[in-house]
C-alpha positions as CSV (number, residue, x, y, z in Angstrom):
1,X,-69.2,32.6,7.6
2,X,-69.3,30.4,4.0
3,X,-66.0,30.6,3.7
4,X,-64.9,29.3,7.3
5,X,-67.7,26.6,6.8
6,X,-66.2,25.6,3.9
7,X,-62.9,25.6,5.2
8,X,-64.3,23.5,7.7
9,X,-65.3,21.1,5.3
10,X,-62.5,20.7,3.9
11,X,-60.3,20.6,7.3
12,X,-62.6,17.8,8.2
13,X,-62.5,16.1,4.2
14,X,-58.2,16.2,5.0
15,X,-58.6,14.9,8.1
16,X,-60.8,11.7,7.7
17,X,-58.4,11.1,3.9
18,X,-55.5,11.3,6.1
19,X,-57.1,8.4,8.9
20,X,-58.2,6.5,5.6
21,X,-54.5,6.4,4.1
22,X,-53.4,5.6,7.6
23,X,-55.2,2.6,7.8
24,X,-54.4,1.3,4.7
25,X,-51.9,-1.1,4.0
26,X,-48.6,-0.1,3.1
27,X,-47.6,-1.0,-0.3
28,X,-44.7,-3.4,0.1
29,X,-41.2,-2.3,-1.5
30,X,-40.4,-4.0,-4.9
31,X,-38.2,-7.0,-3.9
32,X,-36.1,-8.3,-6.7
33,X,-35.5,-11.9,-7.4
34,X,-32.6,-13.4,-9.3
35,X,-34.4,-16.6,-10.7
36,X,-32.6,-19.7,-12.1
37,X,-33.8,-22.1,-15.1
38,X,-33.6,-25.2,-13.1
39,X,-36.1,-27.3,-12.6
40,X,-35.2,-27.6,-8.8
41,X,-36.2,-24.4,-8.3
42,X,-39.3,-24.5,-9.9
43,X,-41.6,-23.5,-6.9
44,X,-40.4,-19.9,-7.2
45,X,-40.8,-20.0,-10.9
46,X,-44.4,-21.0,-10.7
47,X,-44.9,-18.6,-7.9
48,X,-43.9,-15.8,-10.4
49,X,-44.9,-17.3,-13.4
50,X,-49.0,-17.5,-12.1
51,X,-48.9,-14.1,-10.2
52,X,-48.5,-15.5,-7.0
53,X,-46.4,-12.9,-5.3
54,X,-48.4,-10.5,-6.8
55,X,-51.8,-12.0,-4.8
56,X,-49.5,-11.2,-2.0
57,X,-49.5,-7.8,-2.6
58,X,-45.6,-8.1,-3.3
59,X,-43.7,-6.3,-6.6
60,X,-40.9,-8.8,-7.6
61,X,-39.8,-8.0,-10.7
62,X,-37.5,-11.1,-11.9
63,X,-34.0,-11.7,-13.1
64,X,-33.5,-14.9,-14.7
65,X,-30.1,-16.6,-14.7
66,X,-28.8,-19.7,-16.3
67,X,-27.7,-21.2,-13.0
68,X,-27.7,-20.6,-9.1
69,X,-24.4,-19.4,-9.0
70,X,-25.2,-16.5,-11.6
71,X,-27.9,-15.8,-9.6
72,X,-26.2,-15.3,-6.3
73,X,-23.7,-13.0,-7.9
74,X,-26.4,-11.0,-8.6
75,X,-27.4,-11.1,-4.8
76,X,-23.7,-9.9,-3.5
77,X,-23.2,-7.6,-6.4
78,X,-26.8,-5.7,-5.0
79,X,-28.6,-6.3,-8.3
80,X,-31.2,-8.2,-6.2
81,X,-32.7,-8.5,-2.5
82,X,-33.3,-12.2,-3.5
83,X,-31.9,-15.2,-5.1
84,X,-32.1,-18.9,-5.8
85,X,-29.3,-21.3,-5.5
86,X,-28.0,-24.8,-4.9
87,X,-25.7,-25.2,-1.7
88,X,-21.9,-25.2,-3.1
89,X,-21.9,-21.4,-4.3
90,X,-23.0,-20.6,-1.0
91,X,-20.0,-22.5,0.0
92,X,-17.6,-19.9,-1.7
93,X,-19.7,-17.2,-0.7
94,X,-19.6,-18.3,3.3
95,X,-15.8,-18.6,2.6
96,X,-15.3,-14.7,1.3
97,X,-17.4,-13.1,4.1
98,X,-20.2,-12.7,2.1
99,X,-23.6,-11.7,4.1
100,X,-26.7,-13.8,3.0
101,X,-29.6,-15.2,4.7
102,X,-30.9,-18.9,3.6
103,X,-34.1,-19.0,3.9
104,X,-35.9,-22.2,2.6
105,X,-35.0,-25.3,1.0
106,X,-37.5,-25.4,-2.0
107,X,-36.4,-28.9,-3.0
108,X,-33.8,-31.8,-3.0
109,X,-33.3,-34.1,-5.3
110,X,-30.6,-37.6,-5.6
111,X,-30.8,-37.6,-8.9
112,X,-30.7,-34.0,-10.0
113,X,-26.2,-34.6,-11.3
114,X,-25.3,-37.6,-13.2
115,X,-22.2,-38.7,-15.1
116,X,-22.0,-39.1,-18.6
117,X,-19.9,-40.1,-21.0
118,X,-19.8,-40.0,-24.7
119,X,-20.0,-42.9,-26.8
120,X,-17.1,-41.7,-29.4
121,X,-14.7,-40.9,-26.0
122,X,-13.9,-44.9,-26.0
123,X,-14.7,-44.7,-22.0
124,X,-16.2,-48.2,-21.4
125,X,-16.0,-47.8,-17.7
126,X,-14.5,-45.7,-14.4
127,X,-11.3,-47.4,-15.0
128,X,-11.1,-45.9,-18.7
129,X,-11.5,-42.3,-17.4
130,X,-7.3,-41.7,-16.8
131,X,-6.3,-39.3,-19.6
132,X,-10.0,-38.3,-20.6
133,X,-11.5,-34.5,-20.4
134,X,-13.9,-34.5,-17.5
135,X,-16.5,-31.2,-17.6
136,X,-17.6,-30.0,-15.1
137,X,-19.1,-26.2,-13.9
138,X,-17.1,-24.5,-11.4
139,X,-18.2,-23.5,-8.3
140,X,-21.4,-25.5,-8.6
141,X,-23.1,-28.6,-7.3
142,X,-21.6,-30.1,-10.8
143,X,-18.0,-29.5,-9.1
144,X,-18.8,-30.9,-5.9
145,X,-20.4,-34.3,-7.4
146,X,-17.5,-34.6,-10.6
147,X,-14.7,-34.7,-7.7
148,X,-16.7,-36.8,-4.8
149,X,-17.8,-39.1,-8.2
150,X,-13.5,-39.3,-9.0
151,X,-12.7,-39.6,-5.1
152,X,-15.5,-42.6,-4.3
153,X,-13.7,-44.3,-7.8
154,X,-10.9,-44.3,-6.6
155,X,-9.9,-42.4,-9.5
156,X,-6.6,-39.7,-9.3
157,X,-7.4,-36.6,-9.9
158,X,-4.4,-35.4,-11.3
159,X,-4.6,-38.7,-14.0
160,X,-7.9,-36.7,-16.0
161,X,-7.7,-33.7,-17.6
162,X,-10.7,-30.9,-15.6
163,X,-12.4,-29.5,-18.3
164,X,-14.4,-26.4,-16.3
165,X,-17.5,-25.8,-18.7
166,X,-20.1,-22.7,-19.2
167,X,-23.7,-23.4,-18.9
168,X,-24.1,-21.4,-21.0
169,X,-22.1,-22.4,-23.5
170,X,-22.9,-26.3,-22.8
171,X,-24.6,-27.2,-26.5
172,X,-21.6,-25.4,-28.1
173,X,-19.2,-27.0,-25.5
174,X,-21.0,-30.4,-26.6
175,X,-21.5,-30.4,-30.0
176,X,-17.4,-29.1,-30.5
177,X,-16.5,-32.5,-28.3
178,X,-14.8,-30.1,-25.7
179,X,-14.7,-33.2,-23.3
180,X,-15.1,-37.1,-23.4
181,X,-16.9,-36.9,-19.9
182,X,-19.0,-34.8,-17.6
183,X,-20.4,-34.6,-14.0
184,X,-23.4,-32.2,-14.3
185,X,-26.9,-31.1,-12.8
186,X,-29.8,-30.9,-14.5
187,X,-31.1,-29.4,-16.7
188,X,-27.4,-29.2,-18.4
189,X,-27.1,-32.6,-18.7
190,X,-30.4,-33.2,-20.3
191,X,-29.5,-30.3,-22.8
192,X,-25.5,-32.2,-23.4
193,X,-27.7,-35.3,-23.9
194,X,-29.8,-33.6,-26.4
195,X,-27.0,-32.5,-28.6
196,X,-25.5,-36.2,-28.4
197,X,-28.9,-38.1,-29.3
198,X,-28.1,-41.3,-27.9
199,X,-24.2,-41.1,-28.6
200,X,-24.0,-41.1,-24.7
201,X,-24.1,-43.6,-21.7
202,X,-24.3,-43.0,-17.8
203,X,-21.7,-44.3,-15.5
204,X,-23.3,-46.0,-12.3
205,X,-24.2,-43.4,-9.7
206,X,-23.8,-43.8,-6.4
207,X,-26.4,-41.6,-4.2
208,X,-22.7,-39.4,-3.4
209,X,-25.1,-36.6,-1.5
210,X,-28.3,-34.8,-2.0
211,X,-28.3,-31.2,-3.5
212,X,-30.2,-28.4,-1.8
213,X,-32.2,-26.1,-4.4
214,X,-32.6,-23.0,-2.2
215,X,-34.0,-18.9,-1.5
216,X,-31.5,-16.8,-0.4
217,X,-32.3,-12.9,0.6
218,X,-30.4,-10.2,1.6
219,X,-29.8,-9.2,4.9
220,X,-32.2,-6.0,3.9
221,X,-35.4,-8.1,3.8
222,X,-37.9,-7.5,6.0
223,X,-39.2,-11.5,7.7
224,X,-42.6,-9.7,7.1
225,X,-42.2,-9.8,3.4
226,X,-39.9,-13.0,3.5
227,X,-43.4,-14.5,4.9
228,X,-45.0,-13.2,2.0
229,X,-42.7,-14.9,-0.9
230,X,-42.7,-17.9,0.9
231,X,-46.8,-18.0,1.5
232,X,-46.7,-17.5,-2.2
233,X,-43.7,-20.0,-2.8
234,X,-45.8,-22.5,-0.8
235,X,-48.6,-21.9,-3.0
236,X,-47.0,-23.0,-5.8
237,X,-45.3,-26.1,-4.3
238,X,-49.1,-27.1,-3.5
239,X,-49.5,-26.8,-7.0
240,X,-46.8,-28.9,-8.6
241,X,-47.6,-32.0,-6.1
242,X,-51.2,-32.0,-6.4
243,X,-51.8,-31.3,-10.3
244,X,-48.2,-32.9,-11.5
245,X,-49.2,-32.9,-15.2
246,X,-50.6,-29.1,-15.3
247,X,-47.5,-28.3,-13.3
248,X,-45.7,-30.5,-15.8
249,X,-47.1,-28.3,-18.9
250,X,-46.9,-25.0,-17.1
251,X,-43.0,-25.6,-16.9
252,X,-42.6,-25.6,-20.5
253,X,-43.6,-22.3,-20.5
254,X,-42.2,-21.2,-17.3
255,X,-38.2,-22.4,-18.5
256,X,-36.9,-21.5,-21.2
257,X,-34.3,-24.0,-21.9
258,X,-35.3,-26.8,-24.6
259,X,-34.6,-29.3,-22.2
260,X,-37.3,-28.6,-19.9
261,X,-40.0,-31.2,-21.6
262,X,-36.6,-33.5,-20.7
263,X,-36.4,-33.6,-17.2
264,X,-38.8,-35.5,-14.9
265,X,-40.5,-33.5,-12.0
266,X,-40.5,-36.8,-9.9
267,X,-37.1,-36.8,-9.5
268,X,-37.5,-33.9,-7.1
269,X,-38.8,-33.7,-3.9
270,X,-40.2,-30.4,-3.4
271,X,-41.0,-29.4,0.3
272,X,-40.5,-25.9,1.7
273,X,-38.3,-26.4,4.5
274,X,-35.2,-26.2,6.4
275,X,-33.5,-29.4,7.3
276,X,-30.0,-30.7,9.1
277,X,-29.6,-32.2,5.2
278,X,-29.1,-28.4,4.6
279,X,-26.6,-28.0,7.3
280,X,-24.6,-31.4,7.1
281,X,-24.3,-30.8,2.9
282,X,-23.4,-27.0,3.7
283,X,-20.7,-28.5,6.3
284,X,-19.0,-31.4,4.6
285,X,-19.0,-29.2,0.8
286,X,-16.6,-26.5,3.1
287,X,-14.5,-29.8,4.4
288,X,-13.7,-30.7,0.7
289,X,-13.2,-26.8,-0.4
290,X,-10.6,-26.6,1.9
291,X,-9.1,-30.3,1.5
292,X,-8.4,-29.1,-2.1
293,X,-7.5,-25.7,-1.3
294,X,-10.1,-24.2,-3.1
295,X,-10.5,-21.3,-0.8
296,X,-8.2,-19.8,1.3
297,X,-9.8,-19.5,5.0
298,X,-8.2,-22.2,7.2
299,X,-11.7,-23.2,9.2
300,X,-15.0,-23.7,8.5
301,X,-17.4,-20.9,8.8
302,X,-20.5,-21.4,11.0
303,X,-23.2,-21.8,8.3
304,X,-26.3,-21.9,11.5
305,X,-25.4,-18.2,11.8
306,X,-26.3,-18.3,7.6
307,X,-29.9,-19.0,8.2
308,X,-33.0,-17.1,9.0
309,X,-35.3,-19.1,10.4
310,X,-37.7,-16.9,11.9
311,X,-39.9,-16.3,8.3
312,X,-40.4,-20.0,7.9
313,X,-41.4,-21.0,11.5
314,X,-43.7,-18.2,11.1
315,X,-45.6,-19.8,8.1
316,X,-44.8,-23.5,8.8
317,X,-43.4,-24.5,12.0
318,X,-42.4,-28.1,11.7
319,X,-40.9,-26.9,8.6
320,X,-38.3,-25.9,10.6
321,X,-36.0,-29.3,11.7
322,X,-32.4,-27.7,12.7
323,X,-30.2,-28.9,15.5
324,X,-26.3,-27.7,16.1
């Protein structure tokens, strides 16, 4: 009789621990995210910098990279479920087939890639760039802006000699005089400048097109947990335009580069959102891939199908300004 009220007991103790676990929420698979040292991506740095995905009840665990492009490389190579880019590797990536969702904007910026030129190249002006070294990144924004910069100059490409840099490398690159001139985003060209003192001088700069700093997932991704880095992602974007100077501070931490104390926060507009800026950039970056045969499809791919809308509408609606 003891013994089957006890079993009883214990039936019952199984039962009501087994409703209990039931009820609770399930602990969300670790997501990893493939994070750049840009300032234009900032909002996702602060979001995992002050525990904000964490408050979500997400496990991100962080990969940081020294550009976008790295980044998504990780992304196709399976090393992480999510990424942060600007728009011309996801170009390339569009043109190989590649699968990829976009999923926010987390800021634009006209002023993020300037040209440069070094005072000891003897480059007075555009005209004086035939025969120099021009740097530039492959594959990037940089690439994108060094040719539109030539082609709006008037400048022949095949008069300068392309001088494809690493970011990594870039101090090294610099301080070696590897090139007389260079097309490049920030914060590379705040860390060239660094090297150079103030051995250097801008050309002007046309407002050629605005780069795109954006989140990129995996088709694996759940939109549930998408909502979730992007609550968090929002969180952090609140952050950086209401307290600018604790934001400001927080990013010295938060990048590692030297140069981060060197670039300006205001020269980015950050705004979680998906806008037609996104598509028309997306659109006219794979009219000039294939113009100089830099990838060997023979149309356009249709970058709408590229983006996930649904987690963003979800969290912010009019976020959400897309038209075909």
């Amino acid at each position: 009789m003891l013994n089957a009220l006890l079993m009883g007991r214990w039936t019952l103790a199984w039962v009501l621990g087994l409703c209990a676990a039931l009820v609770q929420p399930a602990q969300a698979a670790p997501l990893t995210l493939a994070l750049a040292e840009v300032v234009g991506f900032y909002p996702a740095i602060l979001a995992a910098d002050l525990g904000y995905f964490a408050k979500e009840g997400l496990d991100v665990r962080v990969i940081r990279c020294v550009n976008g492009k790295r980044c998504l490389k990780h992304l196709m190579d399976g090393e992480a479920d999510l990424s942060t880019t600007a728009d011309m590797p996801l170009v390339f990536a569009a043109h190989q087939g590649k699968a990829f969702d976009v999923v926010a904007t987390l800021s634009t910026s006209t002023k993020d890639n300037i040209f440069f030129v070094r005072s000891d190249s003897g480059i007075q002006s555009v005209q004086d760039l035939k025969g120099k070294r021009i740097g530039f990144v492959a594959g990037t924004s940089s690439h994108y802006f060094t040719d539109t910069f030539l082609n709006f100059y008037r400048v022949d490409p095949d008069s300068v000699q392309k001088v494809q840099l690493d970011p990594a490398q870039i101090e090294t690159l610099t301080r070696e005089g590897r090139y007389d001139a260079a097309g490049l985003y920030e914060p590379l060209a705040s860390r060239a400048k660094a090297v150079l003192g103030d051995q250097w001088r801008v050309l002007p700069n046309p407002k050629l097109y605005t780069p795109t700093f954006n989140l990129i997932s995996s088709k694996s991704v759940s939109d549930a947990d998408l909502v979730k880095v992007l609550k968090a992602i929002s969180k952090a974007t609140d952050f950086i335009n209401t307290h600018p100077d604790q934001a400001k501070a927080q990013l010295k931490q938060g990048v590692s580069t030297s140069a981060a104390d060197l670039v300006s926060l205001d020269q980015y507009d950050f705004d979680l959102k998906l806008s037609q800026t996104l598509l028309s950039t997306l659109e006219a970056q794979s009219r000039w891939a294939l113009r100089e045969k830099l990838v060997d499809a023979k149309s356009e791919p249709d970058f709408l199908s590229y983006i996930r809308v649904g987690p963003l509408t979800l969290l912010h609606k009019r976020a959400v300004s897309l038209m075909k």
